[in-house]
N, C-alpha and C positions, 0 to 999 in steps of 0.2 A: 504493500500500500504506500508505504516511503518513497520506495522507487516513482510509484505512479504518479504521486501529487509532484514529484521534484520532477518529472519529465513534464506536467504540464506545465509549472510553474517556466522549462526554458522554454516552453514553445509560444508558452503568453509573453515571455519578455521579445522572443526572435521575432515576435507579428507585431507588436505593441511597439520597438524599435523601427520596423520594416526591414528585418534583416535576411527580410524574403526575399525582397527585391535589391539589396546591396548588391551581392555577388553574383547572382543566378539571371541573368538574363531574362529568362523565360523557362516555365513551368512547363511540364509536353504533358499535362493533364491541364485542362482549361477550367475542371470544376475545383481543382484545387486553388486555382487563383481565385476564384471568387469565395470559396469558405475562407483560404486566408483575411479577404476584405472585409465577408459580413464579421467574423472573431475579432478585427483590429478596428471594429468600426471608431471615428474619431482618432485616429492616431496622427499626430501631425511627424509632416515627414520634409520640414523647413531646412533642418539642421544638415551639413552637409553627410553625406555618409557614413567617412571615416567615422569622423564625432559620435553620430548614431551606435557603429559597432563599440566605441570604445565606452561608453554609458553600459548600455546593456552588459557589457561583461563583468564590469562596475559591481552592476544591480547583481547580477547571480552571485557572485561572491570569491571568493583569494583563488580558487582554484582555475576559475576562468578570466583571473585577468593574469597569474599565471600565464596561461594558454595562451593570452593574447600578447603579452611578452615575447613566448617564443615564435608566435607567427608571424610578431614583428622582425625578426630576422630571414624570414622567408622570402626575401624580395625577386628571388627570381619567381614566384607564384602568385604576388598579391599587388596591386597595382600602388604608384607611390604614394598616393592620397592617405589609403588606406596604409598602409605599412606605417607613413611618418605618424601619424594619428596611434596606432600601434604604438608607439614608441616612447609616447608620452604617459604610458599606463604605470602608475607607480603601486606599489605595495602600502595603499592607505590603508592599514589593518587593525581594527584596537588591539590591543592585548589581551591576551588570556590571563587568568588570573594567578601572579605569583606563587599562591599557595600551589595551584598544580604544578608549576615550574619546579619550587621545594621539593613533590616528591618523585617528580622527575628524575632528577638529580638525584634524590637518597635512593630510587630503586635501580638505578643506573653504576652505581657506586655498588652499591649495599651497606651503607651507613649513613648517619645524620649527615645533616650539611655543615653541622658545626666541626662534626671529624674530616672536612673535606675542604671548606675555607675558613680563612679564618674571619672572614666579615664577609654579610655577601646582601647588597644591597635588592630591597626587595619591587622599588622599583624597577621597572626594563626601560633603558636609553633607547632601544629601537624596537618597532614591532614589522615582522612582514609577513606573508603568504603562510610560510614553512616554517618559521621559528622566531625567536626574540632572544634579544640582545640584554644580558644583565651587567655591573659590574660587580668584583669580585677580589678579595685579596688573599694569597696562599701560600706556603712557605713548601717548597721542592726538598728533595731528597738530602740533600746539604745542608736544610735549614734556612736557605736565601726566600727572603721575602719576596713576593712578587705581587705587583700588581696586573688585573689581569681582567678581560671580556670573556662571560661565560656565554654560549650561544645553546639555545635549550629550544629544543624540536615542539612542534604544536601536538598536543595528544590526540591521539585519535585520528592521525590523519591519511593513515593508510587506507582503512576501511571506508573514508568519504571521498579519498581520489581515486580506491578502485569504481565506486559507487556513480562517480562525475566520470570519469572513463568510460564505463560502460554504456554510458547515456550517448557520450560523444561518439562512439566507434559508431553507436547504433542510428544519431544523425546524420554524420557522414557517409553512412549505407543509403539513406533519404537522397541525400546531396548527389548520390552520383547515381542510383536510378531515376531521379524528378527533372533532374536539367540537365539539359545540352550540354553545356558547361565542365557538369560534375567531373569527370575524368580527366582534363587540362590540369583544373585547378587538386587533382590529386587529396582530399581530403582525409581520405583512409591512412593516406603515407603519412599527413601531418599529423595528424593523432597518433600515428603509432611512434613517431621521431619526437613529440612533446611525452608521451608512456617513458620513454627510455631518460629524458633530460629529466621529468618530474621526478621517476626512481631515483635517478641518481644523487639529485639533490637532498633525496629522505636520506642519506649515508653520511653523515655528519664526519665520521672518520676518514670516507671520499673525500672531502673539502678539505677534509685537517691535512690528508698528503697532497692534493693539490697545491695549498699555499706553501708546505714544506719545500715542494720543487720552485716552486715562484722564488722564493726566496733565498734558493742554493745560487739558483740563476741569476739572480740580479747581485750577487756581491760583489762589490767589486766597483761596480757602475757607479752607486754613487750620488743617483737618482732618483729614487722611490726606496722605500721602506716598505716590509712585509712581514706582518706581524709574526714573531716565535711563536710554534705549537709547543703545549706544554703534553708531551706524551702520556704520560703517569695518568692524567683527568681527561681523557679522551674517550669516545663512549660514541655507539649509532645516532643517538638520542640527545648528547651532550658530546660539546665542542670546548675546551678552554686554549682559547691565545692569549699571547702577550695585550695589554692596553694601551691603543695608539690615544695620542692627544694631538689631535688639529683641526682646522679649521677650514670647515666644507667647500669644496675648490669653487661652489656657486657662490660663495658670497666673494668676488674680488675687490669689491670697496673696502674689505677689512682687511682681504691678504695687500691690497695696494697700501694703506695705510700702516703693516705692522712693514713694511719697506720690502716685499715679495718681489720680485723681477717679474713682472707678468708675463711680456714677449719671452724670456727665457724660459717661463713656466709654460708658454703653450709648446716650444720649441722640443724643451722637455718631452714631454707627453706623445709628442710626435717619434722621437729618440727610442724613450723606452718600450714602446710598440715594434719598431722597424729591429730592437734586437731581440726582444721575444720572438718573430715571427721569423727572421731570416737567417740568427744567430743560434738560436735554441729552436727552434720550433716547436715550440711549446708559451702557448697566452693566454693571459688573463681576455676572456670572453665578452664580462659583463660590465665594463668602464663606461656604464652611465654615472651622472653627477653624483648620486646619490651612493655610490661605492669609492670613491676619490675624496681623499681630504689633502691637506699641504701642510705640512710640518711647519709650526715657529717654535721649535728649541734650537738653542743653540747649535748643540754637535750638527743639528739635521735641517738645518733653517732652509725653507724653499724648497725640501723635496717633497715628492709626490708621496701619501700613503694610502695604498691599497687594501682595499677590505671585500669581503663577500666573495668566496672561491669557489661558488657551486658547480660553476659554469665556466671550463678553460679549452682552448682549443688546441689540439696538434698538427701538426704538418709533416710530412715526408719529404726527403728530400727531391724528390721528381715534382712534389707540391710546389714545393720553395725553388726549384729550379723554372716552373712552367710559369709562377707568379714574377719573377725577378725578369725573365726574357719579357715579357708580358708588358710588363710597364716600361720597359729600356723600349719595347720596339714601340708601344703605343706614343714614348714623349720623342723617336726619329722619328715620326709618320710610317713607319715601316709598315703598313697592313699587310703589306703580305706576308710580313715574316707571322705576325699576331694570326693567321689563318694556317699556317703552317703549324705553327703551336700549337692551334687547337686542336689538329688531324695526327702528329706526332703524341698528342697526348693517351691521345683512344680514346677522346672522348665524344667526337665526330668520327661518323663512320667513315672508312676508310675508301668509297667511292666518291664521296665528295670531291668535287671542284675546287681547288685551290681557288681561282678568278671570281666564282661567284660567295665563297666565302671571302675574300678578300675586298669584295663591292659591300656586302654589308654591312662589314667592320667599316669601311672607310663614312658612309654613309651616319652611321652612329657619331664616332667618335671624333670626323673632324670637324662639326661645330662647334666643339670644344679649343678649339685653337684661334678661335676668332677673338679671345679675349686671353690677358697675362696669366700664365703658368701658373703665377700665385695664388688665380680664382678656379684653378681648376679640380675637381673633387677625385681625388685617386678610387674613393669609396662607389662613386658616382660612375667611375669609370668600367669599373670591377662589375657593377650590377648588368651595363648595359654590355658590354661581354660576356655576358653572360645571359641574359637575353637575348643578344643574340645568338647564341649558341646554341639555346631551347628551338630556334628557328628550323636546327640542323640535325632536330633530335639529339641533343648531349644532352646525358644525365650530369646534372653537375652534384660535384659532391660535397657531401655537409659540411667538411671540414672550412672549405671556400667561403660556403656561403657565412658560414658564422666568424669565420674574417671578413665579410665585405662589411658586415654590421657592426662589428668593433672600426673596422677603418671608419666608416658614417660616424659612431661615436664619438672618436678621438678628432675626427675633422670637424663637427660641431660645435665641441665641447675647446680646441685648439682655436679656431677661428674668433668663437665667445670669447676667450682671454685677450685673443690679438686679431683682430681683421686682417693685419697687411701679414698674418703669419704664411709664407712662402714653403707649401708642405712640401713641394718637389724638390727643391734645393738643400732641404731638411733631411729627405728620403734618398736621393739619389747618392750620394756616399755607402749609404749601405747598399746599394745594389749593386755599386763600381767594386766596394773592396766582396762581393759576395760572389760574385761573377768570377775575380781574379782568384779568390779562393778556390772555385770549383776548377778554373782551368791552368792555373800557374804551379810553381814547387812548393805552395803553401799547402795544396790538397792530396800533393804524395805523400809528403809530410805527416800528413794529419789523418790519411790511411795506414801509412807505415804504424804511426804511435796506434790506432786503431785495432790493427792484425795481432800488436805486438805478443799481447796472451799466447796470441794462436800459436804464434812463432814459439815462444818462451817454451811451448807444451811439447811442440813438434821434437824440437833442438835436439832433446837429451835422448829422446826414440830412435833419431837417425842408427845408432851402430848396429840397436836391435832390429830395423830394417832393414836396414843393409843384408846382414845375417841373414835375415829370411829369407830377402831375396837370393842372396847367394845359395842357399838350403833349394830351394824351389829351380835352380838350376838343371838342366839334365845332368845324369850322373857318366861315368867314364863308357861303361858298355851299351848306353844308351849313346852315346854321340860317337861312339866307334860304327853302332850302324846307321845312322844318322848320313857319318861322312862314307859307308858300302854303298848307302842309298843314290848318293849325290854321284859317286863314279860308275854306278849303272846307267844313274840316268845320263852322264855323259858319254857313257859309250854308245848308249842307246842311241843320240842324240849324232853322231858322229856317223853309225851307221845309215841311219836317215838321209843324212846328209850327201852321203855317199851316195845311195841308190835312185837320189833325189838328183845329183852332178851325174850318172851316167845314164840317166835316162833322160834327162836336156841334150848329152852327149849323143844317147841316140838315135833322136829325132833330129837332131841338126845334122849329124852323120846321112841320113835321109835325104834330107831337102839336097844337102848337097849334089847327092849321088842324081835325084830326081835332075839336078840342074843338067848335071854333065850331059847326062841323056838327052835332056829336049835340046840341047845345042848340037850335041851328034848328029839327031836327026835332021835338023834344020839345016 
């Protein structure tokens, strides 16, 4: 009966919004258009689309603006309108009530909380979709105090995203027998690719090694800050990091005033993306504002600090090579090389036309060059490449797309700090030294240290190889006939020969004779 009232309840809010008519063109049952109209009668439908979808997901509640978070990253599917409107869906969540957080916490542990922090405020500084944010103070195996954010998962919340899942798999079943549409726009896939991102994020421990790797990675740099996992208080359920203090990269009238470099701070921001993704290929996903703060301490004044690790993307190296040729050849005008790429990737089928893939990359991407480098969106770039490419049937893959949506982020969010922020000029050194890497003595180099184990293991085997091989050798009365074998066959081989030279011998011995004769007679 749950089920049923909560499936009306989306299908009053989907007709009540008109999110009948957002995406779906047209209905191929006629009488369903019109029930939808008499159910939604009075619905005003002024407001632009986007807006419409991003309300209604609102009104259903955290698990579907969730969903609509992640479908904001789906722009090779969802038209821009709707995506940027997407984009702006924040995690307005009240809080669940601390006491449940408490025994979260002690059933996660299996002790009081008093045995586990030593103060733990019972307010929460953040609340979102998945979890809330406490703070906390605790003294480690040494005895060193620490101050520290506990992240404590929302109860209950597997059984109400299998519950909203299954409702979604079973509209999306709607969606692509009801409209012409449904199968372009692939709704089955996106629900089962938001199934796989929502688990993920129930795994609080997934997160804790996440930012462990963010953090191995960026040492060094110099640039951003990511918070210590405290191993020991780590749990599905329960999260403890280190406690960042700063101050949220949207307000920059107060980083401007505490004397923040701001152009250096969006410059920044540009930096530390291009070496997550080209250097490590491994990045922070989800660098909307509300994950990003900017340090005013001393030791760390003006770097970037990163929070919320639910969500990080990987890259392979064929990834990282197809994306680095990709923007070198888009900023020489090269289209043909960019149509090449796409057919050497296998991600375009391999009959395709070089010339007419090459006509509609050019087509796209050079009204882009009608205005300064500086206005031009890399992010922006990536999407319609990628659009294009759905033209040619390429499946493009998730990894891409949820870099093109972090690139949109950080060019947003980079540009906000600094309008004249020049992202190609910024970007382009890491594609020169990435490039030179892959093809110069820096990437033998760095195979060689690479193999080295392999080598290391090999090394000390070689004499016992050898040996065997030498063992596996023929033994002496095997190659004594071995070498009978070889002097039959050449004797064999001789006599052939022979009987092969006198039987040329005596056929021409013939002709000859034949000659003599006819000249006798003549």
């Amino acid at each position: 009966m749950k089920r049923f009232f909560r499936g009306a309840t989306i299908v009053w809010v989907v007709l009540r919004y008109g999110l009948d008519e957002l995406v779906l063109t047209s209905f191929q049952k006629p009488w369903l258009r019109l029930l939808a109209r008499i159910v939604s009668v009075g619905r005003d439908l002024r407001a632009p689309r986007g807006q419409r979808l991003r309300e209604a997901l609102e009104r259903l509640g955290p698990i579907f603006v969730k969903f609509g978070q992640v479908l904001s990253t789906r722009r090779d599917l969802m038209p821009p309108d709707i995506a940027d409107e997407l984009a702006l869906l924040q995690d307005r969540v009240p809080p669940f009530d601390s006491a449940v957080a408490v025994a979260t916490i002690e059933r996660s542990f299996r002790r009081p909380i008093g045995e586990v922090f030593e103060s733990f405020e019972r307010e929460p500084v953040a609340s979102a979709s998945i979890a809330q944010v406490h703070f906390a103070t605790l003294r480690d195996r040494q005895g060193v105090r620490h101050e520290v954010a506990v992240k404590v998962l929302r109860p209950g919340m597997l059984p109400v995203i299998e519950k909203d899942l299954s409702l979604m798999r079973m509209m999306a079943g709607w969606v692509e027998s009801l409209s012409a549409d449904g199968k372009r726009l692939k709704p089955r896939e996106v629900v089962a690719e938001f199934d796989t991102y929502l688990h993920d994020e129930l795994d609080l421990v997934r997160e804790a090694a996440n930012a462990a790797q963010l953090r191995r990675n960026m040492e060094g740099l110099n640039l951003v800050e990511v918070p210590v996992i405290h191993w020991d208080f780590c749990h599905p359920d329960v999260m403890v990091m280190e406690r960042m203090n700063g101050v949220p990269i949207s307000q920059v009238g107060r980083l401007r005033e505490a004397g923040v470099d701001i152009p250096k701070l969006a410059r920044d921001g540009v930096t530390i993306l291009f070496t997550q993704v080209f250097r490590d290929g491994f990045f922070h996903a989800d660098m909307h504002p509300g994950n990003i703060m900017v340090s005013l301490e001393p030791a760390t004044f003006g770097r970037y600090i990163s929070l919320d690790f639910g969500i990080v993307g990987t890259l392979t190296e064929s990834d990282k090579e197809y994306l680095a040729q990709n923007f070198t050849a888009f900023f020489r005008r090269d289209y043909k090389r960019v149509a090449e790429l796409h057919i050497e990737s296998g991600w375009v089928p391999p009959e395709t036309r070089v010339n007419e893939l090459e006509a509609a990359v050019r087509t796209v991407c050079e009204p882009y060059f009608d205005r300064p480098l500086k206005e031009i969106s890399l992010g922006m770039v990536l999407m319609r490449l990628f659009q294009t490419s759905r033209r040619f049937n390429v499946e493009i893959q998730p990894q891409l797309v949820l870099l093109q949506k972090t690139l949109l982020n950080i060019e947003g969010l980079g540009r906000q700090l600094d309008p004249e922020l020049d992202l190609w000029s910024t970007a382009k050194p890491f594609l020169e030294k990435w490039m030179l890497e892959q093809l110069g003595p820096q990437r033998f180099r760095h195979e060689l240290q690479a193999q080295a184990p392999h080598y290391a293991k090999i090394l000390p085997s070689l004499p016992r190889l050898l040996h065997d091989h030498l063992r596996r050798q023929p033994s002496h009365e095997q190659q004594r006939e071995l070498l009978e074998l070889l002097r039959e066959q050449r004797r064999t081989n001789r006599l052939l020969q022979g009987l092969l030279y006198a039987g040329l011998g005596f056929v021409l011995g013939l002709m000859v004779m034949q000659g003599i004769v006819r000249v006798h007679l003549w």
